[in-house]
Biopython code that builds the backbone (N, CA, C, O; Angstrom):
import numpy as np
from Bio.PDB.StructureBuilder import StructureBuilder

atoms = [
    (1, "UNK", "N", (-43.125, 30.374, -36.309)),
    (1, "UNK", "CA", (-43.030, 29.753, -35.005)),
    (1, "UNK", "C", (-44.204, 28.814, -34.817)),
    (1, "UNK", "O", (-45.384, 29.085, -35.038)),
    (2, "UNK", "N", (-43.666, 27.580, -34.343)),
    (2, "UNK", "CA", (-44.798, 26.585, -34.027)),
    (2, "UNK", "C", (-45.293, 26.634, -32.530)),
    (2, "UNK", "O", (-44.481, 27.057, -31.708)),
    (3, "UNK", "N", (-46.268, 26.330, -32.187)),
    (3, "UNK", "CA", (-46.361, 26.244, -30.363)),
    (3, "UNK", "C", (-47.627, 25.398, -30.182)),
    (3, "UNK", "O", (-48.852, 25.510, -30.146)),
    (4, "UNK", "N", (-46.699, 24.539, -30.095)),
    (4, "UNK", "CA", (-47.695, 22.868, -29.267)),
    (4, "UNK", "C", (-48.043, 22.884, -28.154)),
    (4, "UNK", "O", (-47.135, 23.189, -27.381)),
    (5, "UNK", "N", (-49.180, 22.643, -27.609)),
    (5, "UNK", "CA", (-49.529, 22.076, -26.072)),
    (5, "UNK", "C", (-49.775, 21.289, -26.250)),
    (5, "UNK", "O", (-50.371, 20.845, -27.230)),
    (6, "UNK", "N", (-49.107, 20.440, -24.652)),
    (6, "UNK", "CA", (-49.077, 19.056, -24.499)),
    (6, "UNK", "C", (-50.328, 19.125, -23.629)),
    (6, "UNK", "O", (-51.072, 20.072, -23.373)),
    (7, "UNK", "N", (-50.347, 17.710, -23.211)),
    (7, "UNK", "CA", (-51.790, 17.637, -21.908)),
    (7, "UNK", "C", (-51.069, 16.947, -21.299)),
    (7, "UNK", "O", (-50.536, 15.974, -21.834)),
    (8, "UNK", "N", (-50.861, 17.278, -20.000)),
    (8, "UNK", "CA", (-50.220, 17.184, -18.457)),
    (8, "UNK", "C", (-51.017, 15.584, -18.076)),
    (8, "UNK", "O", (-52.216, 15.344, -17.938)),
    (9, "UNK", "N", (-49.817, 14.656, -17.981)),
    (9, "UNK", "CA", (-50.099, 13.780, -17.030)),
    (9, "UNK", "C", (-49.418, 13.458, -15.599)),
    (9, "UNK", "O", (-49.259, 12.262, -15.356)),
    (10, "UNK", "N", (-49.005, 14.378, -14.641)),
    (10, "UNK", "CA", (-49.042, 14.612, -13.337)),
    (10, "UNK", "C", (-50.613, 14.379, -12.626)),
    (10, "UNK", "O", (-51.733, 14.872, -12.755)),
    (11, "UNK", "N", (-50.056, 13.474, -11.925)),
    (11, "UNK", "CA", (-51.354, 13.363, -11.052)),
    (11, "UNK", "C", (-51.247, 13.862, -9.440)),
    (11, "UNK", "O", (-50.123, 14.095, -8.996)),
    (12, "UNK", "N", (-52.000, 13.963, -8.886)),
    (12, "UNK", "CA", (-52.266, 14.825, -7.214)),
    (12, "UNK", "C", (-50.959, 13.927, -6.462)),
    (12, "UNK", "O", (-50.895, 12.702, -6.567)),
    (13, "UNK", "N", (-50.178, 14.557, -5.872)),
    (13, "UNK", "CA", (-49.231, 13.923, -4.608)),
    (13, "UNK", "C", (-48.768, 13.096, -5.372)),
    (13, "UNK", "O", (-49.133, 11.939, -5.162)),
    (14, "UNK", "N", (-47.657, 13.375, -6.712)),
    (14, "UNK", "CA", (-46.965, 13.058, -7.716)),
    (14, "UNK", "C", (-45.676, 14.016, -7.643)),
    (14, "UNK", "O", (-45.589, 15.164, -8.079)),
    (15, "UNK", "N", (-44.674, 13.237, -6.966)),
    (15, "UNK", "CA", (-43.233, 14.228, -7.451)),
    (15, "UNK", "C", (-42.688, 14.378, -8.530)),
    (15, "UNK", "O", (-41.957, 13.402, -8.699)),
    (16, "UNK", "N", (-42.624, 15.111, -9.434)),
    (16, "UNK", "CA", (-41.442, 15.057, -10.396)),
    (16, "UNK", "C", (-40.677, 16.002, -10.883)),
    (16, "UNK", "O", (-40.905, 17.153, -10.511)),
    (17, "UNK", "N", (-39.948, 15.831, -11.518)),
    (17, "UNK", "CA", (-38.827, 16.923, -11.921)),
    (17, "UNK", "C", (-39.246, 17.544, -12.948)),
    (17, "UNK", "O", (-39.223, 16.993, -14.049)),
    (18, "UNK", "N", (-39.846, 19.191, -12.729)),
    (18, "UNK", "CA", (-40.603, 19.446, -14.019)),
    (18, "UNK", "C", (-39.838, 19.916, -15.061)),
    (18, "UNK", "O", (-40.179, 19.702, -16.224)),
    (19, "UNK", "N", (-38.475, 20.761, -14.679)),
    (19, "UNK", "CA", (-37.154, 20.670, -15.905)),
    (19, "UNK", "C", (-37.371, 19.568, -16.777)),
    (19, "UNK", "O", (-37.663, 19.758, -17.958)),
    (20, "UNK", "N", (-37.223, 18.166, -16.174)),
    (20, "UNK", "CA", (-37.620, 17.060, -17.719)),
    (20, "UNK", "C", (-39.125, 16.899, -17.987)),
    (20, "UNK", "O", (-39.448, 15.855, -18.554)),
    (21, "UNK", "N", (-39.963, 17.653, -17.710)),
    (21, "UNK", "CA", (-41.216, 17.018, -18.195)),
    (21, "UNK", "C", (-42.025, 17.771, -19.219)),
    (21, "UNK", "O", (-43.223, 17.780, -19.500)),
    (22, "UNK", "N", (-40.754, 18.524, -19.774)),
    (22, "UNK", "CA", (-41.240, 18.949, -21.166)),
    (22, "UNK", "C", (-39.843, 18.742, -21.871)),
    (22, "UNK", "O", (-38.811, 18.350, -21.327)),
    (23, "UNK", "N", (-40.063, 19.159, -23.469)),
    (23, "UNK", "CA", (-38.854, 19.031, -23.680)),
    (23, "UNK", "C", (-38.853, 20.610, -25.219)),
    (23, "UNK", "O", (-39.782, 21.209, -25.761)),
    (24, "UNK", "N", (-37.580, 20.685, -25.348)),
    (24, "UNK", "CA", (-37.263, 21.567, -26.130)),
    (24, "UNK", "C", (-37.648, 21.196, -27.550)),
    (24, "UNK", "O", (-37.341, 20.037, -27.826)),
    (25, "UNK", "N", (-38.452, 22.120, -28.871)),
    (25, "UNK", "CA", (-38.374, 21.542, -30.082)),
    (25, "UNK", "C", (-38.033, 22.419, -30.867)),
    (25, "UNK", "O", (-38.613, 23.498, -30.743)),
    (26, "UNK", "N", (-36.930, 22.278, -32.004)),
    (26, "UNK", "CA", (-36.630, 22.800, -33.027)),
    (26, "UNK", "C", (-37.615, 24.347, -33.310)),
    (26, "UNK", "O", (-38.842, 24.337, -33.407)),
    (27, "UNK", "N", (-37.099, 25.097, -33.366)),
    (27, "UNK", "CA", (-38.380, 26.269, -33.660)),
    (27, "UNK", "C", (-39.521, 26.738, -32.880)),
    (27, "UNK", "O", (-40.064, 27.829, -33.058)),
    (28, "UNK", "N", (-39.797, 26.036, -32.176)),
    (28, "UNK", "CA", (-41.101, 25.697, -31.461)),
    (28, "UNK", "C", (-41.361, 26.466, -30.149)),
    (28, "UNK", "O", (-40.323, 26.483, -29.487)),
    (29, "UNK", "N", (-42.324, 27.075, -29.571)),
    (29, "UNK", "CA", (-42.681, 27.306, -28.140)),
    (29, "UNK", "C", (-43.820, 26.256, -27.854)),
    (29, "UNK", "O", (-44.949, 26.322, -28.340)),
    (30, "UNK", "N", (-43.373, 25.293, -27.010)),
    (30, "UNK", "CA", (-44.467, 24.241, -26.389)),
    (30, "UNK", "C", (-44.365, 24.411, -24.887)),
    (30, "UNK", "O", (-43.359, 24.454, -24.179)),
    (31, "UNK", "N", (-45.624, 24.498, -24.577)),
    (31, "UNK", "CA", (-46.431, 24.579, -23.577)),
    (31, "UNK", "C", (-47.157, 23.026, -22.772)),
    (31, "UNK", "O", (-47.114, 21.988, -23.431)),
    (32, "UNK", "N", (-47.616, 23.010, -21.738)),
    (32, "UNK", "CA", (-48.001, 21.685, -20.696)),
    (32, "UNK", "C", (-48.604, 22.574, -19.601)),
    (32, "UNK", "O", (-47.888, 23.294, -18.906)),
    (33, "UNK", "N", (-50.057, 22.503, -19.450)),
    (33, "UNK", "CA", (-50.553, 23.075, -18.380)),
    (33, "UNK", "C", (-50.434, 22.048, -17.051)),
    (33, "UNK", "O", (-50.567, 20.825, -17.091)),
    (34, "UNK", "N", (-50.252, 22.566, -16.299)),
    (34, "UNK", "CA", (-49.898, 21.611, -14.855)),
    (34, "UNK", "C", (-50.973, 21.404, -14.300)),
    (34, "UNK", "O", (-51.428, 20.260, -14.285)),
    (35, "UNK", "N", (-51.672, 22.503, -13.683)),
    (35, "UNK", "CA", (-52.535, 22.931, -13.096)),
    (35, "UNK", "C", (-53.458, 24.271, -13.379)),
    (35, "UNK", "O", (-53.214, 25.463, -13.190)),
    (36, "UNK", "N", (-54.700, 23.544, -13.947)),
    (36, "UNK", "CA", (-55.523, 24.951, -14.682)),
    (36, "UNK", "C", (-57.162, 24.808, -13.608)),
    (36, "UNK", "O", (-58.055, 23.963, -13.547)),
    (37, "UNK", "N", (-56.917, 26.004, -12.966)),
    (37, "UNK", "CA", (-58.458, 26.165, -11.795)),
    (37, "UNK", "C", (-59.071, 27.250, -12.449)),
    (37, "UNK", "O", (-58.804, 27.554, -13.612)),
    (38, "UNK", "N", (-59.965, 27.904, -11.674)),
    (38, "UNK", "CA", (-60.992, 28.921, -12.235)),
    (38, "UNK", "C", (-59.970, 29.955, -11.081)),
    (38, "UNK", "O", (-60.133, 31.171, -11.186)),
    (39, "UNK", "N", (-59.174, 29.555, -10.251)),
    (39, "UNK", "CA", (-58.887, 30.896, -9.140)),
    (39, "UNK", "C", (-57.156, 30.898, -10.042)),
    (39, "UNK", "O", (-56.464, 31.894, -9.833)),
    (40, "UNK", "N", (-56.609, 29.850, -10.928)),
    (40, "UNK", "CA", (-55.320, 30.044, -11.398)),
    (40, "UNK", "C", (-54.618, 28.738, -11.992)),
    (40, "UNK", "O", (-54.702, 27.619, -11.487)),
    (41, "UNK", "N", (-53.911, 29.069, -13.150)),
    (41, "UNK", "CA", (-52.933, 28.103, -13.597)),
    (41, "UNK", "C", (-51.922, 28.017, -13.423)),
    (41, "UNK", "O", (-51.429, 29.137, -13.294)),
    (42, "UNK", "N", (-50.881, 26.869, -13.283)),
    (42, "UNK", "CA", (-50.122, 26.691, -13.783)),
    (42, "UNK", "C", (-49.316, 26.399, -15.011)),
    (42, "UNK", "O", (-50.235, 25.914, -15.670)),
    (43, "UNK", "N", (-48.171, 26.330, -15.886)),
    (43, "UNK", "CA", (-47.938, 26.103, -16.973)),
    (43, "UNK", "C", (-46.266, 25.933, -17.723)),
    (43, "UNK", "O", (-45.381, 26.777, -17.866)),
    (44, "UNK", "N", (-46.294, 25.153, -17.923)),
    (44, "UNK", "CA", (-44.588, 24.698, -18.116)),
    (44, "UNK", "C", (-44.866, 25.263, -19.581)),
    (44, "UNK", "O", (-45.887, 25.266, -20.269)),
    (45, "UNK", "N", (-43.442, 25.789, -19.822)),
    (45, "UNK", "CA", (-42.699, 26.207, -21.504)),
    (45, "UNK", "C", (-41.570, 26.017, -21.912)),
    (45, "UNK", "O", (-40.747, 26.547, -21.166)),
    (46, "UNK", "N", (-41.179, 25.556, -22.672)),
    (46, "UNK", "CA", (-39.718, 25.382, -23.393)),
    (46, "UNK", "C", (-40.047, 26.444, -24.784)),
    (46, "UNK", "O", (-41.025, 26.285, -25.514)),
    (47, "UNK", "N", (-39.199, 27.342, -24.932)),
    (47, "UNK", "CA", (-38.639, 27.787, -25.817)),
    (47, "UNK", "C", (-37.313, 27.571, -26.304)),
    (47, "UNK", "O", (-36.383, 27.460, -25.505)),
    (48, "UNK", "N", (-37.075, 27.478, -27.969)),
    (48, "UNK", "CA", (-35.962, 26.845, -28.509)),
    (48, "UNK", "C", (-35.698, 28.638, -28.754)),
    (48, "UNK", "O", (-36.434, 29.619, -28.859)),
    (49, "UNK", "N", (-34.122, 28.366, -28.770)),
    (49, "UNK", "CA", (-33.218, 29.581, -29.596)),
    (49, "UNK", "C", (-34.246, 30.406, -30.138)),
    (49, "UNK", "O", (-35.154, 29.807, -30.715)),
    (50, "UNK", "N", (-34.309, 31.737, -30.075)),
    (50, "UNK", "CA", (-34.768, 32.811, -30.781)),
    (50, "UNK", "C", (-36.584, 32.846, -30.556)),
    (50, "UNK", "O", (-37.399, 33.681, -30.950)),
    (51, "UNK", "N", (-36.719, 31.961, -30.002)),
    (51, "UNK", "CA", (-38.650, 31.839, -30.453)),
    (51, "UNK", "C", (-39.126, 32.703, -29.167)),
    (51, "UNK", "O", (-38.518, 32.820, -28.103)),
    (52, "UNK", "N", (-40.227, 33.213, -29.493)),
    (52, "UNK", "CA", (-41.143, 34.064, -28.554)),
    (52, "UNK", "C", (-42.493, 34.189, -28.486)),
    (52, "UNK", "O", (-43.199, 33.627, -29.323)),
    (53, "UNK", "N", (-43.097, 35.050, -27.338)),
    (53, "UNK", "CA", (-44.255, 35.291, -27.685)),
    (53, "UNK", "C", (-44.645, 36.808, -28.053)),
    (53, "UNK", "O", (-44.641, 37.512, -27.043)),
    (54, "UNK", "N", (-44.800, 37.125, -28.595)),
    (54, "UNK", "CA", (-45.462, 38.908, -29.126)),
    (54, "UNK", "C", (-45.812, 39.325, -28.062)),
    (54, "UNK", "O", (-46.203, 38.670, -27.096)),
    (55, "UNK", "N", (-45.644, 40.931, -28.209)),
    (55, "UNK", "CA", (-46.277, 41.429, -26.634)),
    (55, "UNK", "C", (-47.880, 41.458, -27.035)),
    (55, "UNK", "O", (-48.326, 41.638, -28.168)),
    (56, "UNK", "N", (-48.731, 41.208, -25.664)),
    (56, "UNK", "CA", (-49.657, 41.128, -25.298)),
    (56, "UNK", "C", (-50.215, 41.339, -24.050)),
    (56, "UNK", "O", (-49.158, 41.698, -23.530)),
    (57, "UNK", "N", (-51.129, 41.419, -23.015)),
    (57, "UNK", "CA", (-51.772, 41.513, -21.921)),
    (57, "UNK", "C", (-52.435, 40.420, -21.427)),
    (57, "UNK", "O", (-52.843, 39.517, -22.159)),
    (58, "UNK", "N", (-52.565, 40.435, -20.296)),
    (58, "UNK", "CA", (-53.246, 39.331, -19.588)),
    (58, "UNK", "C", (-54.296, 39.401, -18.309)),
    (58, "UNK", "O", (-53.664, 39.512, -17.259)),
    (59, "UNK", "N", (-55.624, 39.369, -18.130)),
    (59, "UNK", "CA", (-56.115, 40.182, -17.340)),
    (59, "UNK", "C", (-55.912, 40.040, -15.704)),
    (59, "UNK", "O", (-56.591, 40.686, -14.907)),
    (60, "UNK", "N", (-54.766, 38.999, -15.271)),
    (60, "UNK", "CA", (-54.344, 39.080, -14.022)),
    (60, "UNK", "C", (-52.746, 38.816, -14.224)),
    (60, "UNK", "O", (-52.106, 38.667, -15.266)),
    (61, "UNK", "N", (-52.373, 38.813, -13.013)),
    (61, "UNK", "CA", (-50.967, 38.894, -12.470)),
    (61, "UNK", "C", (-50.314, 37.492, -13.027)),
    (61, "UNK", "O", (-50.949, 36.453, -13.204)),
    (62, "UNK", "N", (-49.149, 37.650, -13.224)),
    (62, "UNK", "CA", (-48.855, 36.285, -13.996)),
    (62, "UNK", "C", (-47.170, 35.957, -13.494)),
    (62, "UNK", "O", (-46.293, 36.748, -13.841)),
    (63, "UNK", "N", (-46.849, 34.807, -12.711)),
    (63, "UNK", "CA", (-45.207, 35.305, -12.031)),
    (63, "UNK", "C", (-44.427, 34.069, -13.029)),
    (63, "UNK", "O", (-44.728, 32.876, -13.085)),
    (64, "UNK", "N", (-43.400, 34.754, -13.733)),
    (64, "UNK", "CA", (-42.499, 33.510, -14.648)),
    (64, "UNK", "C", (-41.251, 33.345, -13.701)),
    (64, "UNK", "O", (-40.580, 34.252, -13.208)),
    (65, "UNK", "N", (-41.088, 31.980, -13.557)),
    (65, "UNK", "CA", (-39.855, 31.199, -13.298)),
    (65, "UNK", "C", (-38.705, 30.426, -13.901)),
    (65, "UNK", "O", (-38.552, 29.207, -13.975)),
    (66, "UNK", "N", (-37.855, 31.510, -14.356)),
    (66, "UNK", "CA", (-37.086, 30.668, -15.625)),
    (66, "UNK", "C", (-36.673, 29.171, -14.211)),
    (66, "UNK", "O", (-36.652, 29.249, -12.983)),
    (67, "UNK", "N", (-36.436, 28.083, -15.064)),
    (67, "UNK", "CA", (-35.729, 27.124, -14.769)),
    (67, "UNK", "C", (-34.679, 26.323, -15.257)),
    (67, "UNK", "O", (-34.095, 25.353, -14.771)),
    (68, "UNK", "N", (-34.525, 27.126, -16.655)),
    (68, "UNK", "CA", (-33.635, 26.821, -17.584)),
    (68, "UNK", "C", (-33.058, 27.821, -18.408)),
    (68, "UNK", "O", (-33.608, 28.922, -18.395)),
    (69, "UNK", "N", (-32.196, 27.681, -19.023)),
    (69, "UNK", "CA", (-31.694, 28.849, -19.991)),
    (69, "UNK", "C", (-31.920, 30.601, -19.634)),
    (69, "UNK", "O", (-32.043, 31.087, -18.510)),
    (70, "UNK", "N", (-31.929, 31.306, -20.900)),
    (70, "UNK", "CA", (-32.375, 32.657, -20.572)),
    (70, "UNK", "C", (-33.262, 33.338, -21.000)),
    (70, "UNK", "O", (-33.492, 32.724, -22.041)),
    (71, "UNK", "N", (-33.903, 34.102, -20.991)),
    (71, "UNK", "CA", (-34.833, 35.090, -21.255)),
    (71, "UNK", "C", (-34.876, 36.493, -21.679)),
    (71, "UNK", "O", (-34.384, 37.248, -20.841)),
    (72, "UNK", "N", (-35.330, 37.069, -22.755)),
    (72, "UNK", "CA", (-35.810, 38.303, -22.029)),
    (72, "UNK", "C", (-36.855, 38.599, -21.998)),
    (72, "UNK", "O", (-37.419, 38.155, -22.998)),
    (73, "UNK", "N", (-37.596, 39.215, -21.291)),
    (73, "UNK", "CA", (-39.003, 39.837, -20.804)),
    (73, "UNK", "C", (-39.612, 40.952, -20.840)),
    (73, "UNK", "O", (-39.302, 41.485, -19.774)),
    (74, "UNK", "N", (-40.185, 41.538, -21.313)),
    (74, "UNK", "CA", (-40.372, 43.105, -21.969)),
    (74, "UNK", "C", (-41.571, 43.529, -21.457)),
    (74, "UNK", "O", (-42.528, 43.200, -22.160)),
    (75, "UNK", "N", (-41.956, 44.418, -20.039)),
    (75, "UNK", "CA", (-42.777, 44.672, -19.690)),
    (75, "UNK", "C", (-42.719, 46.141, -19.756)),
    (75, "UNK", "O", (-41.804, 46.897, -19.430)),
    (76, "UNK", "N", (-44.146, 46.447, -20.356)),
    (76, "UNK", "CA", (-44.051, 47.677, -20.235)),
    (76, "UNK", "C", (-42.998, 48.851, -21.097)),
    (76, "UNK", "O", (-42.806, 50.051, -20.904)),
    (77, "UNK", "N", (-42.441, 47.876, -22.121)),
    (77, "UNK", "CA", (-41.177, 48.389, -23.160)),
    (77, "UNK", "C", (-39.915, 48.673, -22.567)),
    (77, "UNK", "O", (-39.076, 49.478, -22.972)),
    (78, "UNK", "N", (-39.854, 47.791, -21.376)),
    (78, "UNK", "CA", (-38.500, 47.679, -20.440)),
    (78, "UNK", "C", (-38.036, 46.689, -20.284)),
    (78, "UNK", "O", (-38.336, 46.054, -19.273)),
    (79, "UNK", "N", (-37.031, 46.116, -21.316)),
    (79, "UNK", "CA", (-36.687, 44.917, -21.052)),
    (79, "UNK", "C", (-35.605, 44.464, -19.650)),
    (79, "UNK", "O", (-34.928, 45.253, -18.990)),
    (80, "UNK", "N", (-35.720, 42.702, -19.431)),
    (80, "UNK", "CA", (-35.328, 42.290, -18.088)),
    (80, "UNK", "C", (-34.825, 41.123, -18.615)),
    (80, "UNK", "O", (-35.567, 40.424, -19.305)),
    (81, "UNK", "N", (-33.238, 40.667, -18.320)),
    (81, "UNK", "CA", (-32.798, 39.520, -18.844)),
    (81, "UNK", "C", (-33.152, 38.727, -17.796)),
    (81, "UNK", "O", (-33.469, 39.397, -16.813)),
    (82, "UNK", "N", (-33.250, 36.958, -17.562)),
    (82, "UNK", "CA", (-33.809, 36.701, -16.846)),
    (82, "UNK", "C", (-32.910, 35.155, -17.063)),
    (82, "UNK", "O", (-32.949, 34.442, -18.066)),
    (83, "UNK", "N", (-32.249, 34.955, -16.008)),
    (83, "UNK", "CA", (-31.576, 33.489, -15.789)),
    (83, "UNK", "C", (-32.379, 32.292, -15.093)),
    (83, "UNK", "O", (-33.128, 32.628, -14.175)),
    (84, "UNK", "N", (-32.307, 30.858, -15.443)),
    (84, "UNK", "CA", (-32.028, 29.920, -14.123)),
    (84, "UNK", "C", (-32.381, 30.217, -12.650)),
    (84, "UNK", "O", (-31.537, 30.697, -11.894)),
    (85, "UNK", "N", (-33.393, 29.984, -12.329)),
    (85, "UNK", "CA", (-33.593, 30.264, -10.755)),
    (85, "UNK", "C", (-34.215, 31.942, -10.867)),
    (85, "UNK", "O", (-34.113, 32.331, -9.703)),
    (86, "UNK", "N", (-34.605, 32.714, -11.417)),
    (86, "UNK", "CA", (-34.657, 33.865, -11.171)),
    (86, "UNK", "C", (-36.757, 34.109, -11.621)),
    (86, "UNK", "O", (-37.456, 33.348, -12.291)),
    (87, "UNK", "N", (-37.094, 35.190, -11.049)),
    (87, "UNK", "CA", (-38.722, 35.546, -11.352)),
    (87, "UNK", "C", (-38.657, 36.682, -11.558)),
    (87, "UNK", "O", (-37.724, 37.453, -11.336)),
    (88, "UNK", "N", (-40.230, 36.978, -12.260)),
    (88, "UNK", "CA", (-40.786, 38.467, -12.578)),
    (88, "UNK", "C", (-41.801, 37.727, -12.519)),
    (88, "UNK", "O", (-42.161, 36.565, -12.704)),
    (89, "UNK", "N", (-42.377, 39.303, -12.029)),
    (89, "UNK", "CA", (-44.092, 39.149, -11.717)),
    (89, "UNK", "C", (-44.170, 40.625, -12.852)),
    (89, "UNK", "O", (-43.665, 41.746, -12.912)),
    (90, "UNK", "N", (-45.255, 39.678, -13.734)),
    (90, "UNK", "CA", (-45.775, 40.607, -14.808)),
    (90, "UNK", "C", (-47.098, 40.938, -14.707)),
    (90, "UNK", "O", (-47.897, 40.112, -15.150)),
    (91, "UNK", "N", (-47.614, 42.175, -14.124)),
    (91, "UNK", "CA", (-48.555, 42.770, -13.959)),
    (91, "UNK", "C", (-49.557, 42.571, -14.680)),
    (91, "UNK", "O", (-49.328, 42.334, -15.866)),
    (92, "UNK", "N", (-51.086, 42.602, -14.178)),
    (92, "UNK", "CA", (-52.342, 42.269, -14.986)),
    (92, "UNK", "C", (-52.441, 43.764, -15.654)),
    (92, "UNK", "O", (-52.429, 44.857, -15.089)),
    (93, "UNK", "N", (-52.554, 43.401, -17.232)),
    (93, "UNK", "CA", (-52.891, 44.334, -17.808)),
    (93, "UNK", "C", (-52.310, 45.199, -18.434)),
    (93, "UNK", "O", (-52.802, 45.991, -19.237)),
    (94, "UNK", "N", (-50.795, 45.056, -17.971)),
    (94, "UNK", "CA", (-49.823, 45.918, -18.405)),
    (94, "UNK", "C", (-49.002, 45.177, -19.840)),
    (94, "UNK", "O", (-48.369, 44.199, -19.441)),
    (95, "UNK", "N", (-48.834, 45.385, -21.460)),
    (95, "UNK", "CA", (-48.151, 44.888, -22.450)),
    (95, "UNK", "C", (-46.793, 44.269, -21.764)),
    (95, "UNK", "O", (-46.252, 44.640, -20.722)),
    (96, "UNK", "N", (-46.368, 43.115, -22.740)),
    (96, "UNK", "CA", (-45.426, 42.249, -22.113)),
    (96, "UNK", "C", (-45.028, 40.963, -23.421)),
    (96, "UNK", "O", (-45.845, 40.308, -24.068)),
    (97, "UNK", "N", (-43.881, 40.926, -23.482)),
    (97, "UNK", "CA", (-43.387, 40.190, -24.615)),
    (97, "UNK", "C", (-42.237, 39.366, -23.588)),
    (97, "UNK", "O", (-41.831, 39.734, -22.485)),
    (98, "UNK", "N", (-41.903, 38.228, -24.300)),
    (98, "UNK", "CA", (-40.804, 37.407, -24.199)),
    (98, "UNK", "C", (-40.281, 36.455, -25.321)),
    (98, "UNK", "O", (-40.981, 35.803, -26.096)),
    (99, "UNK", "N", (-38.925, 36.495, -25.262)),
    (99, "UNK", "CA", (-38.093, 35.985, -25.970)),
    (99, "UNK", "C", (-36.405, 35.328, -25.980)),
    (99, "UNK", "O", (-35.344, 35.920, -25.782)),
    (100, "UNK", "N", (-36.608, 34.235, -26.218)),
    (100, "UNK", "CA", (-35.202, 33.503, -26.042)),
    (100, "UNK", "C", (-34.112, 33.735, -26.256)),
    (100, "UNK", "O", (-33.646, 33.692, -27.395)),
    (101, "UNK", "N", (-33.341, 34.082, -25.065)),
    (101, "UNK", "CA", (-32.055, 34.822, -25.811)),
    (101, "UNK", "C", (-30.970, 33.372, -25.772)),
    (101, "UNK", "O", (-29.908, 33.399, -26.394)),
    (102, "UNK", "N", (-31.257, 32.549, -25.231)),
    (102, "UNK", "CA", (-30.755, 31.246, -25.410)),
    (102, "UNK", "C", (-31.932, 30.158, -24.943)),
    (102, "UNK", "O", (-32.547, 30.588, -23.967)),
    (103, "UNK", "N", (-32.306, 29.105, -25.314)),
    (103, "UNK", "CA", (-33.607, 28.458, -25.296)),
    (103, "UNK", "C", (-33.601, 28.227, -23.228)),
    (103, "UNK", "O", (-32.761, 28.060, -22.344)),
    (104, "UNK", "N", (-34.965, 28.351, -23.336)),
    (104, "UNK", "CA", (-35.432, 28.223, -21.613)),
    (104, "UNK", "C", (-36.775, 27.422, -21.678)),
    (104, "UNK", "O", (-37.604, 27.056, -22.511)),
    (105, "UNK", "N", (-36.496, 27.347, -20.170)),
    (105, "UNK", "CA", (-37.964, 26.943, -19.607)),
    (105, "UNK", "C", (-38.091, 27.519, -18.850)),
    (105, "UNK", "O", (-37.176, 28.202, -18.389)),
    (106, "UNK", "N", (-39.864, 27.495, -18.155)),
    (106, "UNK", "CA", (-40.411, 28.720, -17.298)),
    (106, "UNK", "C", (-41.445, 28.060, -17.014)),
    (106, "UNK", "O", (-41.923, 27.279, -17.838)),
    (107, "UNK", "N", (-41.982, 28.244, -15.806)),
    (107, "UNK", "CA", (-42.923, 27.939, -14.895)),
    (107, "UNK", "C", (-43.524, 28.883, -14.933)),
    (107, "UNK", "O", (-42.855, 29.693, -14.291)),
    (108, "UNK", "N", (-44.847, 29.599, -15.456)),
    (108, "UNK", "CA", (-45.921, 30.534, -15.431)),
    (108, "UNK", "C", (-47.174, 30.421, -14.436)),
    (108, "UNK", "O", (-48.177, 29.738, -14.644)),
    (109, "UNK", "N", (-46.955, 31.125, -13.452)),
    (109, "UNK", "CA", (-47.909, 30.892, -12.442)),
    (109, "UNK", "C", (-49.053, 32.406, -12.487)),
    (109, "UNK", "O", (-48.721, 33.505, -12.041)),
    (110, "UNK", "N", (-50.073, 32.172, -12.973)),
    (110, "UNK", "CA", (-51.248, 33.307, -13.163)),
    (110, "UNK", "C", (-52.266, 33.140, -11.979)),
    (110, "UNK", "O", (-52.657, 31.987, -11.801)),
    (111, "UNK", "N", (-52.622, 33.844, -11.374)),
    (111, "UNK", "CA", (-53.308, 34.148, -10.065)),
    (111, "UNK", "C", (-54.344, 34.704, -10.660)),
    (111, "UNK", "O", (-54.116, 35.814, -11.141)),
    (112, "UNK", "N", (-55.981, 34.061, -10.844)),
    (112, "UNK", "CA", (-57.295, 35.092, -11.114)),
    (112, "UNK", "C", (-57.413, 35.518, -9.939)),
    (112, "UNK", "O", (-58.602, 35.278, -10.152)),
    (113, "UNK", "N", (-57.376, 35.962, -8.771)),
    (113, "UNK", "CA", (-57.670, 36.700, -7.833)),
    (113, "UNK", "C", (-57.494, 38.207, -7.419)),
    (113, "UNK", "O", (-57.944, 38.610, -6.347)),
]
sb = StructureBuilder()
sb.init_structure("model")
sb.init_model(0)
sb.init_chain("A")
sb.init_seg("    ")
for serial, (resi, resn, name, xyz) in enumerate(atoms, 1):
    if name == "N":
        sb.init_residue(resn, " ", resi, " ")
    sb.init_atom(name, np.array(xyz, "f"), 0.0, 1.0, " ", f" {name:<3s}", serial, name[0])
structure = sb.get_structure()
């Protein structure tokens, strides 16, 4: 698995459609941080067919927004299929995997607070 980050050119009081402002690649999980503070980030992802990330932890609260395709989400060794329009809030600290059960995108919003 490959996984590119892009560097975000959205600028302040900039509309756009963030569904197109990444795009899907062959194999690949690519990433585009939106918005990265010291109190929280934002972060766009496209995953292609089958690609994921390993479970791991994160030391705060982290809420995913599919906006595309599907998901699944494995918190805690309980998986959660996850459509289009739909969230989970994945707990700080608690193991957590995801993986494409048909390629998606997701809006990752992490709260340090």
């Amino acid at each position: 698995m490959e996984h590119t980050e892009e560097q975000t050119d959205i600028s302040m009081s900039q509309a756009v459609r963030l569904i197109d402002f990444i795009d899907y690649r062959e194999g690949s999980v690519v990433s585009r941080v939106i918005v990265n503070k010291k109190t929280g980030s934002v972060t766009l992802f496209a995953f292609d067919d089958g690609q994921g990330l390993n479970e791991h932890t994160a030391p705060f609260d982290a809420m995913a927004y599919i906006i595309d395709g599907e998901a699944e989400i494995i918190i805690l060794g309980k998986p959660f299929r996850l459509k289009q329009g739909e969230i989970i809030i994945m707990p700080a600290n608690e193991p957590h995997a995801l993986k494409a059960v048909k390629k998606f995108k997701m809006i990752l919003t992490m709260i340090k607070s």
